[in-house]
ZAMARGU-4260 file (C-alpha; in steps of 0.2 Angstrom, whole numbers, plus 5000, padded with zeros to 4 digits):
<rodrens>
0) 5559/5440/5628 | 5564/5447/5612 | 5560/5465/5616 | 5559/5477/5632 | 5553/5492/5624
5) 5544/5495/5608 | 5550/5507/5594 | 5539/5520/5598 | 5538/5523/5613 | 5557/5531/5616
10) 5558/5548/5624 | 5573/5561/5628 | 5567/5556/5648 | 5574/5539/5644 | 5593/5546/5640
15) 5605/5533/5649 | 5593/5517/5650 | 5599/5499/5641 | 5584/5494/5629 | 5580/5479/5618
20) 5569/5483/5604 | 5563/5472/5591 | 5556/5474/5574 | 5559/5476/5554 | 5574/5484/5545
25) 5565/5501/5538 | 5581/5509/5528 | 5601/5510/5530 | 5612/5524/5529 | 5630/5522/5532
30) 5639/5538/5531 | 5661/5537/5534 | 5662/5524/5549 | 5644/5524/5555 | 5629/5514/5551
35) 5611/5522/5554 | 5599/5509/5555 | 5580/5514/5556 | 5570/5499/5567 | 5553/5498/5565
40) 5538/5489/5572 | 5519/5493/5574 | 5522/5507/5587 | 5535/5517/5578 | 5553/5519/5571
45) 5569/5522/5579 | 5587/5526/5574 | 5600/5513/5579 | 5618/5519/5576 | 5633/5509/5573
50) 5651/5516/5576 | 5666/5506/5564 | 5677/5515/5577 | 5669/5506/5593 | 5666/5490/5589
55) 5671/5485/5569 | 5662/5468/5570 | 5646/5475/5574 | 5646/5487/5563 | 5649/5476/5549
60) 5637/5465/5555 | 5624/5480/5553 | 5631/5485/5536 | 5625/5466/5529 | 5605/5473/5536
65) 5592/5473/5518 | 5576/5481/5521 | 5563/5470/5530 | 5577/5460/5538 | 5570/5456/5556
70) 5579/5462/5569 | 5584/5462/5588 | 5594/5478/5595 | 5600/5482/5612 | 5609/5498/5617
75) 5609/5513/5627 | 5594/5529/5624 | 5606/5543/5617 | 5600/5561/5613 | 5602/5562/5593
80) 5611/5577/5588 | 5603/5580/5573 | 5584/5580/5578 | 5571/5573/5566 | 5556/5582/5569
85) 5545/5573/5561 | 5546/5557/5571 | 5540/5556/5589 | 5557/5544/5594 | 5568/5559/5582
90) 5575/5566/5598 | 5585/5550/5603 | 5593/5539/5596 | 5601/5522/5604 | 5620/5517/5602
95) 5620/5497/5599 | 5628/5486/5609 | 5620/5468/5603 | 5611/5463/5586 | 5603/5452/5582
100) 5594/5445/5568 | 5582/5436/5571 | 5576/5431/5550 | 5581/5437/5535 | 5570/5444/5520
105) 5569/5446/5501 | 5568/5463/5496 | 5549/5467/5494 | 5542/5471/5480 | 5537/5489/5485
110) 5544/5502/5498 | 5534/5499/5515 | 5530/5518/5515 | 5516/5530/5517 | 5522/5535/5500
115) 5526/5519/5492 | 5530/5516/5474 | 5519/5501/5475 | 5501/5500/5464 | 5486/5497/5470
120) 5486/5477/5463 | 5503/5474/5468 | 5499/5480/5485 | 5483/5470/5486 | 5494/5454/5480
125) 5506/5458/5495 | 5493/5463/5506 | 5502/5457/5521 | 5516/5471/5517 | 5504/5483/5514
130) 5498/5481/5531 | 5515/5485/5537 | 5511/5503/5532 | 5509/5515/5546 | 5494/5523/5535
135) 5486/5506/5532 | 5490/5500/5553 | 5481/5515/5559 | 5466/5513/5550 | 5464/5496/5557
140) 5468/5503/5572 | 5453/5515/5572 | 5442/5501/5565 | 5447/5492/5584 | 5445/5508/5592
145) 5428/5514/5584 | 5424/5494/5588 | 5428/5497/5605 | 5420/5513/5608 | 5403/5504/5599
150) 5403/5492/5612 | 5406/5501/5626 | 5391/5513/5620 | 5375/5499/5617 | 5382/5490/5634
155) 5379/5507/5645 | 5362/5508/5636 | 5358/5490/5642 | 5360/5481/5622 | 5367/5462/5624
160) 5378/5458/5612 | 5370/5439/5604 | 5379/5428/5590 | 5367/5425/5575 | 5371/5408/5563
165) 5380/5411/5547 | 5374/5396/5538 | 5357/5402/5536 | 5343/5400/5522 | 5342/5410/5506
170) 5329/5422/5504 | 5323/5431/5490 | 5323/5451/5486 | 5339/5460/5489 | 5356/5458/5482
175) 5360/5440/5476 | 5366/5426/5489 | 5380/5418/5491 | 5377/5401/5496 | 5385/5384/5501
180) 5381/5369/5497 | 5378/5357/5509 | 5387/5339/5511 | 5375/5332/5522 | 5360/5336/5513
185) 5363/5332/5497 | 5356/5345/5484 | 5351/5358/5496 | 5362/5374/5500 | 5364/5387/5514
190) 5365/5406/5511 | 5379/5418/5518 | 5367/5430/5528 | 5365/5447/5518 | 5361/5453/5536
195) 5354/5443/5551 | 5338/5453/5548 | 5326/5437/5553 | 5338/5432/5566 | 5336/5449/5575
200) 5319/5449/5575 | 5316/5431/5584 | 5328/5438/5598 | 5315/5449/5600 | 5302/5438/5600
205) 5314/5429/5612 | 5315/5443/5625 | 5330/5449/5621 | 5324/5468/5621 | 5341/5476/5617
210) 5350/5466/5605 | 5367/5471/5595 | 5383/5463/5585 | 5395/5467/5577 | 5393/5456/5562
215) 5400/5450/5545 | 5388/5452/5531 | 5390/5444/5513 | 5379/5450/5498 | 5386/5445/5479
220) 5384/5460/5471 | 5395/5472/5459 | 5408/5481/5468 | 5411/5499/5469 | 5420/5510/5482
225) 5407/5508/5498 | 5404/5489/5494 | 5414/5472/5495 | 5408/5454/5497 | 5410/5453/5514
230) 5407/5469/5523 | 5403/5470/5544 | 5388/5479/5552 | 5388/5487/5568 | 5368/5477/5569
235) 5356/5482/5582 | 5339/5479/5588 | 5324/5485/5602 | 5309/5479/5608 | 5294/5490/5614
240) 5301/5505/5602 | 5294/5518/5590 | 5305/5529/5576 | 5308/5540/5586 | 5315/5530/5602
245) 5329/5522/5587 | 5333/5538/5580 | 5337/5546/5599 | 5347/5531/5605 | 5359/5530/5587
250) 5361/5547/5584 | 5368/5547/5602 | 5380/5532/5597 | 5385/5544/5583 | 5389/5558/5593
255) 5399/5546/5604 | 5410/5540/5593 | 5411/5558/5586 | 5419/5564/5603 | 5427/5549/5607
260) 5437/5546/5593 | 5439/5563/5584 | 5435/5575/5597 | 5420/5582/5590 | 5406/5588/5601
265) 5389/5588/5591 | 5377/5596/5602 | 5363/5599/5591 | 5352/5588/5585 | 5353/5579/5569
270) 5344/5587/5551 | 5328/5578/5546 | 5322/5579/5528 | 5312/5568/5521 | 5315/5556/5505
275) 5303/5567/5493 | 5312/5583/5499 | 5330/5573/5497 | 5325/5570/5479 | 5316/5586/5477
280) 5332/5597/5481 | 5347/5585/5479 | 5343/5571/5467 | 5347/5559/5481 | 5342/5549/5496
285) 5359/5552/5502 | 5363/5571/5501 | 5379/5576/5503 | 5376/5593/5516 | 5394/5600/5518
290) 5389/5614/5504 | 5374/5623/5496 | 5369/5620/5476 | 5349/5616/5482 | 5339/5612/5467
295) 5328/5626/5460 | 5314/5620/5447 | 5313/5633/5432 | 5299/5627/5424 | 5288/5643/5426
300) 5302/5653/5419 | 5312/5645/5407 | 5295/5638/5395 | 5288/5646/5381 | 5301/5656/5372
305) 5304/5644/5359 | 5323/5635/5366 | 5312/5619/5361 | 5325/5608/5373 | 5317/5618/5387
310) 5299/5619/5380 | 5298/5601/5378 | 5306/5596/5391 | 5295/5588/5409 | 5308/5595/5420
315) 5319/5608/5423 | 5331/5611/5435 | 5346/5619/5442 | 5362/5624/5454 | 5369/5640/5458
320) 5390/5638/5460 | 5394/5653/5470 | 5410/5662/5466 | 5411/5652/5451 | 5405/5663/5434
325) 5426/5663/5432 | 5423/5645/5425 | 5432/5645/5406 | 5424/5639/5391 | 5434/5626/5392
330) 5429/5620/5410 | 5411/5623/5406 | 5413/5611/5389 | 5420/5598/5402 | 5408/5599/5414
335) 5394/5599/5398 | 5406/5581/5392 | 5403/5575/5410 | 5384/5577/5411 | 5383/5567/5395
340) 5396/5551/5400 | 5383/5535/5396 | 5381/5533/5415 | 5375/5549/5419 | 5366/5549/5402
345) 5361/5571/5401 | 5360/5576/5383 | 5366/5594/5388 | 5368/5606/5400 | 5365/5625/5402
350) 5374/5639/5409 | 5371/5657/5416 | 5386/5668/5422 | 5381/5682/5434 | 5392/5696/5428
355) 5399/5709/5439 | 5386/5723/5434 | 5373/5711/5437 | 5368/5707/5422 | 5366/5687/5415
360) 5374/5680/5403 | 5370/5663/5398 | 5373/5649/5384 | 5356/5655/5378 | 5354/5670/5377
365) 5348/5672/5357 | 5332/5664/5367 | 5330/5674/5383 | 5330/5692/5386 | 5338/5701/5400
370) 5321/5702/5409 | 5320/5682/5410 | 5338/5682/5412 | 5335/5691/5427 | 5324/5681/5434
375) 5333/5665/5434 | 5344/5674/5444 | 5333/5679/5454 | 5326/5661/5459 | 5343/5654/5464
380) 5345/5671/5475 | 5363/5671/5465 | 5374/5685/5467 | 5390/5695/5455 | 5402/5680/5455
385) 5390/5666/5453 | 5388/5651/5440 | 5373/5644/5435 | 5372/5627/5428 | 5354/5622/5422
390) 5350/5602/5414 | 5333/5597/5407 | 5325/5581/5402 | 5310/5569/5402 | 5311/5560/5414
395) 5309/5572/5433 | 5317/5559/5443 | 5330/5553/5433 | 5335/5569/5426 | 5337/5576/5446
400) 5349/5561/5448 | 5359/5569/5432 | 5359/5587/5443 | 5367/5577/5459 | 5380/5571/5449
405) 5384/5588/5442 | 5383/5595/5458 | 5394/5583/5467 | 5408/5587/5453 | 5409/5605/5454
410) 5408/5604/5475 | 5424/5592/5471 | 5433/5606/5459 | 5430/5619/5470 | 5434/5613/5485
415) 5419/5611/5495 | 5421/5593/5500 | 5431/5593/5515 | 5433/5576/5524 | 5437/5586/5538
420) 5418/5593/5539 | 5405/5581/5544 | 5388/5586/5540 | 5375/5571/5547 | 5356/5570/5543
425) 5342/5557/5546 | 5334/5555/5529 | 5315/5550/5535 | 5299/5544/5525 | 5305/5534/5509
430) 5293/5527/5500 | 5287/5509/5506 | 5289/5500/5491 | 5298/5505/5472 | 5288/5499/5456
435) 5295/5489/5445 | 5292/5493/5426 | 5301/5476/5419 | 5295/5465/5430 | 5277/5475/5436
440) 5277/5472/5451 | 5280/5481/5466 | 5298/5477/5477 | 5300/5484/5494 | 5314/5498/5494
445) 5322/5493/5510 | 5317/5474/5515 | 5298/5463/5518 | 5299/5467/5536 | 5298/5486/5535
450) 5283/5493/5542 | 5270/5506/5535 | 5267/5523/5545 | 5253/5520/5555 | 5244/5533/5545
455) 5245/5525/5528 | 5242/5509/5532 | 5223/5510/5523 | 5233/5515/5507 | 5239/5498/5506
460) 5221/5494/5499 | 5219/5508/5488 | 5237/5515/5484 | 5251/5505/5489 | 5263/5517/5479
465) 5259/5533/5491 | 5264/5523/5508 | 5279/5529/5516 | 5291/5517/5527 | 5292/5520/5544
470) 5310/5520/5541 | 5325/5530/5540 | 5344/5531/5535 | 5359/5539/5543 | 5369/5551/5531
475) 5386/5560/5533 | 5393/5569/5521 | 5383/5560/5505 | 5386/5541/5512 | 5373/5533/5521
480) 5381/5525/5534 | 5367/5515/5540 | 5347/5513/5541 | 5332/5503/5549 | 5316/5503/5551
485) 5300/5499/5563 | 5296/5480/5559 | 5279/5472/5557 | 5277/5462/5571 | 5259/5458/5565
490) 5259/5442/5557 | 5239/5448/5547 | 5251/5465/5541 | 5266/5454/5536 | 5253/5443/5525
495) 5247/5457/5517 | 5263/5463/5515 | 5269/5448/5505 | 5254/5448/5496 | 5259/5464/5486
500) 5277/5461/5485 | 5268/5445/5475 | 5271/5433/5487 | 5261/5417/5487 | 5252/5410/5502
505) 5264/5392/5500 | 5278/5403/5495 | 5277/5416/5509 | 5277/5400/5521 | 5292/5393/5514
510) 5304/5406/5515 | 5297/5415/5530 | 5287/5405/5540 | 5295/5402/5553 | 5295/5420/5556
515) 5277/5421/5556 | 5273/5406/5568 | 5286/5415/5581 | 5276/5429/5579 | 5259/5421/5583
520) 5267/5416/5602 | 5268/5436/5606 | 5279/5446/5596 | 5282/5463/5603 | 5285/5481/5594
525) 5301/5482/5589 | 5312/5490/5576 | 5330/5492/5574 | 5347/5501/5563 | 5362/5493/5554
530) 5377/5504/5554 | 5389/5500/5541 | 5407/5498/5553 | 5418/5499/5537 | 5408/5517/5531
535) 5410/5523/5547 | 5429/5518/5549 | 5431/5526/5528 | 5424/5543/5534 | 5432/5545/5550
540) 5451/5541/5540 | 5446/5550/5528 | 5446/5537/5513 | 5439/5536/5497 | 5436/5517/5498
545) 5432/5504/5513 | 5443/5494/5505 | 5458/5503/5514 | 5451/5498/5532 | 5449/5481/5527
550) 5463/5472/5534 | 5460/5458/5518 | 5449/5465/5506 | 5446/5458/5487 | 5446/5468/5472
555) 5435/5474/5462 | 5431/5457/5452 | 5429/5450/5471 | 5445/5440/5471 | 5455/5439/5485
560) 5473/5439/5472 | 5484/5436/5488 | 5477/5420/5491 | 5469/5418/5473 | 5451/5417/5478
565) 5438/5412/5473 | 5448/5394/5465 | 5441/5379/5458 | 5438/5363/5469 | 5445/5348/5463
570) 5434/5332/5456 | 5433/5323/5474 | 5425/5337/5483 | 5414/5341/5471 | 5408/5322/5470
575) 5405/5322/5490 | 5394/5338/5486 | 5385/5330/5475 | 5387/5344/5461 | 5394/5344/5446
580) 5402/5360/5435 | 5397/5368/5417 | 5404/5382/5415 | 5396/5391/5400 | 5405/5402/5388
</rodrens>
């Protein structure tokens, strides 16, 4: 047994006892004839202290320690005269009696610190120093309790947890497969599944009325802060279920984990807004609710008095800052550079100040009169203090999108983005399907398998752009953090279903028909939700990428640089593969 106690779990009770710990060499301080050692392992960090006096052997033995060196320790529990406050173990300390050390180490190539001086690649590189990191242990160890806490949720509301295959069969739509060639069958490949959408849905079939796992998801598409190649879902399904039946039993997984693992009680139901209202106000189907700046529409008032950007112009719109008409020329140029950065694409924005006397004064004033002024202010209900900040375009939609992103970047320079605020809504009624005007053709905005409201489905005949999903997403805080739908469990729906998603009849049969024979042995209701684990993990640590909770993630090129993957195969493989490589420049 190399250890009797861990490193963390020490207290000022335990004065007098004889402990073994057992860890990693954290730092060394030798001051006159004694030798501090700080032990530490995944529950804490001690002091161990060395007396040249006592026992001169063991105390040059502990002045030989580098950083990292692994270590065995036994000793007695001493209070420390000089407390460190900061630690849990900074009231004791113990006096060593025995060392020993159990492996050496090269000095790492960054401090294995909160604060370390290591970047970001470097770290990724030496991932498995990185993980030594309290900051980076303890967000894997709220991934294993939020895990935990998920589990013990959907098993007290009767879910069974099932195993679905990884080796599945490509499908089309969606982000881009990874796939695997197979050995067996020459020329033919299996898909990583982007989510075991089908799979779930046969369960159901199968009579497995409660279904849930918690799953790893592959999808080969460009990275960005919420995304990785290989992600996990918290994946669940229900038989004999309508929207709202989904909604109640997640949003109480929600406010489960809330209480559980941050202390949170939510009491009051979730918001509800639909897409067109999410897009109408915020300029996104994920709006971010921990602070005001609704959209106003300005059309009626801003037209007509000759500012030609505004009188040609198929939209306008705009946010009231409060507290912010303080802004600087300067700021306001910057926030004017930011609007027009290629990927937001603005060609301008517009400004008002609300002056302490009430009056406006804007960017634009040669153009507007007081009176008009005036009634800008009027429509954002904007008050002595308050900043206006006004973007136009052709385009409705896209220019909305513009006005998220404005609005997101002065609630991050004022302050208003708290990760200590949650602020959750079910986003309700998207649109079933998005229209494509490359290809011409209609794609479905969340997957084949979504159902129409029951209302609308006689638009698919007539007006197949006007039908809204019976689907919905959770969003906290501006990140969806999962979604689902009620699935068509008619197999003459699905058909028509892939008939404007311009499916072929032979086509529809390959990729999905075993999905629509199980359906024609009595397939029930059913509909389901994905949570994303890592989002959920990300929010609660209050992290600006999933990355961090990932015990290995990959970078953003996708490349694992610890273990340097993805590599190249050699000859031999490849030849019992029956593939061969042309790498184009």
């Amino acid at each position: 047994m190399y250890r009797t106690r861990t490193c963390g779990d020490l207290r000022l009770a335990d004065e007098g006892l004889v402990v073994t710990l057992a860890g990693w060499v954290q730092k060394t301080r030798k001051m006159g004839g004694m030798t501090f050692v700080d032990i530490r392992d995944r529950y804490g960090i001690t002091q161990l202290v060395f007396n040249q006096e006592v026992d001169p052997a063991l105390c040059e033995q502990a002045n030989k320690l580098g950083r990292e060196f692994v270590i065995q320790a036994t000793g007695t529990v001493r209070e420390r005269s000089s407390k460190n406050p900061h630690l849990p173990t900074g009231d004791i300390e113990i006096i060593v009696s025995k060392l020993n050390i159990l492996n050496t180490a090269v000095t790492p190539p960054f401090t294995i610190e909160d604060e370390t001086d290591g970047g970001d690649d470097l770290r990724m590189k030496y991932r498995y120093l990185d993980l030594r990191r309290s900051c980076v242990r303890k967000n894997l160890e709220l991934r294993h309790k939020m895990a935990f806490e998920v589990r013990s949720y959907l098993d007290k509301q009767g879910f069974l947890e099932v195993e679905t295959p990884v080796l599945i069969k490509s499908t089309p739509e969606g982000a881009r497969d990874f796939v695997v060639p197979s050995r067996m069958n020459p020329g033919q490949f299996y898909a990583l599944p982007q989510s075991p959408q089908t799979f779930k849905q046969l369960l159901m079939v199968s009579g497995f009325d409660r279904y849930f796992q918690i799953v790893k998801c592959f999808r080969d598409e460009d990275l960005r802060a919420d995304r990785q190649p290989e992600f996990t879902q918290i994946d669940c399904e229900m038989s004999f279920v309508e929207q709202e039946d989904v909604i109640q039993t997640f949003e109480g997984m929600a406010k489960h984990l809330f209480k559980t693992i941050r202390g949170i009680e939510m009491k009051e139901p979730f918001l509800r807004m639909t897409w067109q209202d999410a897009m109408k106000y915020y300029g996104s189907d994920k709006p971010d609710l921990r602070f005001g700046m609704k959209f106003v529409e300005l059309m009626d008032i801003m037209q007509g008095y000759g500012f030609s950007v505004f009188d040609n112009a198929k939209y306008i719109g705009g946010i009231c800052a409060e507290g912010a008409a303080s802004y600087t020329r300067k700021q306001l140029d910057a926030l004017t550079e930011f609007v027009k950065r290629p990927q937001i694409g603005a060609k301008g924005m517009v400004y008002a100040r609300v002056e302490a006397d009430g009056n406006v004064k804007s960017s634009v004033d040669k153009f507007y009169t007081q009176e008009v002024l005036q009634k800008i202010k009027e429509a954002f209900g904007a008050k002595p203090g308050d900043l206006i900040l006004i973007l136009s375009g052709d385009d409705a939609m896209k220019t909305r999108k513009q006005l998220s992103e404005l609005r997101l970047e002065v609630a991050e320079q004022l302050g208003l983005r708290d990760k200590n605020k949650f602020a959750c809504l079910w986003v309700v009624d998207f649109p079933l399907f998005e229209w494509s005007e490359e290809d011409q053709r209609f794609y479905a905005m969340h997957h084949p398998f979504t159902s129409p409201k029951p209302e609308d489905i006689p638009l698919l005949d007539t007006d197949p752009g006007a039908v809204r999903a019976n689907a919905y997403d959770m969003v906290i805080n501006g990140v969806e953090v999962g979604g689902g739908s009620i699935r068509i469990h008619d197999s003459q729906l699905q058909d028509k279903m892939f008939k404007l998603l311009g499916f072929t009849e032979e086509r529809a049969q390959e990729q999905f028909g075993f999905l629509m024979n199980a359906f024609k042995y009595g397939a029930p209701p059913h509909g389901g939700l994905a949570y994303g684990l890592d989002r959920w993990v990300s929010l609660f640590a209050g992290l600006d990428s999933i990355r961090d909770c990932i015990a290995f993630p990959k970078n953003n090129s996708g490349r694992d640089v610890m273990i340097d993957a993805p590599s190249v195969i050699d000859d031999e493989q490849l030849k019992e593969l029956y593939l061969k490589v042309d790498v184009k420049a």
